[in-house]
C-alpha beads as a LAMMPS data file, in Angstrom:
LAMMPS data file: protein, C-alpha beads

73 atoms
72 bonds

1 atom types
1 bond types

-500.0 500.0 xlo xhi
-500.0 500.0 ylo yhi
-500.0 500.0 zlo zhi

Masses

1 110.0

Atoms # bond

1 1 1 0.000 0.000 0.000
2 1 1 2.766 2.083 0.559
3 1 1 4.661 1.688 -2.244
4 1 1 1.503 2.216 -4.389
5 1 1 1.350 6.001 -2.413
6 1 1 4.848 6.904 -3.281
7 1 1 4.737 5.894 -6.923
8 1 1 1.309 8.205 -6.776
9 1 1 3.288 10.933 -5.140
10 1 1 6.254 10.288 -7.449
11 1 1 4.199 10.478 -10.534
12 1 1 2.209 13.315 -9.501
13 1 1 5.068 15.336 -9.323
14 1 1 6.892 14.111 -12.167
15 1 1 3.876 15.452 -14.189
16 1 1 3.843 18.685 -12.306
17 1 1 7.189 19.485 -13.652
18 1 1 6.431 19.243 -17.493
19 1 1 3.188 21.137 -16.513
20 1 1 3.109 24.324 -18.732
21 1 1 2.244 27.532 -17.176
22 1 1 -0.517 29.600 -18.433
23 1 1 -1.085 33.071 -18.757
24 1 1 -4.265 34.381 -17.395
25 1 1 -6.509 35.368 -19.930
26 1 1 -5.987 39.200 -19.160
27 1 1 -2.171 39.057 -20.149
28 1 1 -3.290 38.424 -23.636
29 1 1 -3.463 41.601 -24.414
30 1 1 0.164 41.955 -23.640
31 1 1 0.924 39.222 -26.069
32 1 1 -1.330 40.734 -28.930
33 1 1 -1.060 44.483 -29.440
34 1 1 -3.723 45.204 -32.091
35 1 1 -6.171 43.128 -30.499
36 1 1 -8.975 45.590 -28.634
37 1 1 -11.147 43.066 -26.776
38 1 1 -10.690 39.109 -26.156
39 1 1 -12.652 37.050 -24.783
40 1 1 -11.941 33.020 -22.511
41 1 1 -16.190 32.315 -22.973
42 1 1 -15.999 33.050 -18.927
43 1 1 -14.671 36.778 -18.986
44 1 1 -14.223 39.496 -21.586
45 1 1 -11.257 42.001 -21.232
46 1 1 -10.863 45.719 -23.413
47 1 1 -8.337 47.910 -23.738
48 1 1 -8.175 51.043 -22.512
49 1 1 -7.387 53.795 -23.803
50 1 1 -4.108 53.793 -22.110
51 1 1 -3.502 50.499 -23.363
52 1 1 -4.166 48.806 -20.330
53 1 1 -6.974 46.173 -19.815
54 1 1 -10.359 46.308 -18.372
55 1 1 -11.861 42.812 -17.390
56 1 1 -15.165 41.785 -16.591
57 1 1 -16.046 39.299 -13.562
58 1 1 -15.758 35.235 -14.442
59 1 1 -18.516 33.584 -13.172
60 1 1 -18.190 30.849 -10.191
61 1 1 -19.551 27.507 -12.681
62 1 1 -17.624 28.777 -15.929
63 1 1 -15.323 26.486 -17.145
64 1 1 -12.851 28.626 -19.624
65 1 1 -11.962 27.603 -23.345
66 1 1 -9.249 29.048 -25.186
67 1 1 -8.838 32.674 -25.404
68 1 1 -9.541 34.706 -28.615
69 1 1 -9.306 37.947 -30.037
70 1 1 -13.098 39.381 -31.019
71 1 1 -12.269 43.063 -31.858
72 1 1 -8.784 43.942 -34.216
73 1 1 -7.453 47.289 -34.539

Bonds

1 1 1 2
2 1 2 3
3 1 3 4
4 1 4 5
5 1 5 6
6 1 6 7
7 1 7 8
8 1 8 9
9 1 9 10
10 1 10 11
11 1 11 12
12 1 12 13
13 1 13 14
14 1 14 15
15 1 15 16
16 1 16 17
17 1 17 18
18 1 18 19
19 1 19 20
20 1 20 21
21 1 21 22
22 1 22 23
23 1 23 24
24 1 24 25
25 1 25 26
26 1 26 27
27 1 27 28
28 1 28 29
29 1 29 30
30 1 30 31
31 1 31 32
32 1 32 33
33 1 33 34
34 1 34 35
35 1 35 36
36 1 36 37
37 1 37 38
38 1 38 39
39 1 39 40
40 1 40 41
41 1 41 42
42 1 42 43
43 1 43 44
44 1 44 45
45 1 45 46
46 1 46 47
47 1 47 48
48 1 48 49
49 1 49 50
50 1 50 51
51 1 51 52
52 1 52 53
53 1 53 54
54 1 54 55
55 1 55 56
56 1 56 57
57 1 57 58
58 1 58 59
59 1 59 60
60 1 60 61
61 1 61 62
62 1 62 63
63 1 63 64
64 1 64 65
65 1 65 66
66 1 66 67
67 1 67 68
68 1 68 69
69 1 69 70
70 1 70 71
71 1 71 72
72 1 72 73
């Protein structure tokens, strides 16, 4: 039984490591310049006019997709 916990442990972590970390979805912006508002499905960011990033509130039961731009300079 032991053994069994400790090659759970072992491969948990193992995983962990090759894990690849995500921005949140309001660093996109960042990343992509001409785009003016983007969009997860959960929350919906704009820029400002100072080029910073307004971001609306994510619902508690939304489960994100990938994010994309839905207004272009």
């Amino acid at each position: 039984m032991i053994a069994r916990a400790a090659f759970a442990l072992a491969f948990f972590c193992a995983n962990m490591a090759f894990a690849v970390e995500e921005k949140p979805s309001q660093a996109y912006g960042e990343d992509h310049p001409s785009c003016l508002e983007w969009t997860d499905g959960c929350l919906v960011c704009a820029r400002l006019e100072d080029g910073s990033a307004a971001c609306s509130m994510v619902g508690a039961a939304c489960l994100p997709a990938a994010v994309s731009c839905l207004k272009s300079k």
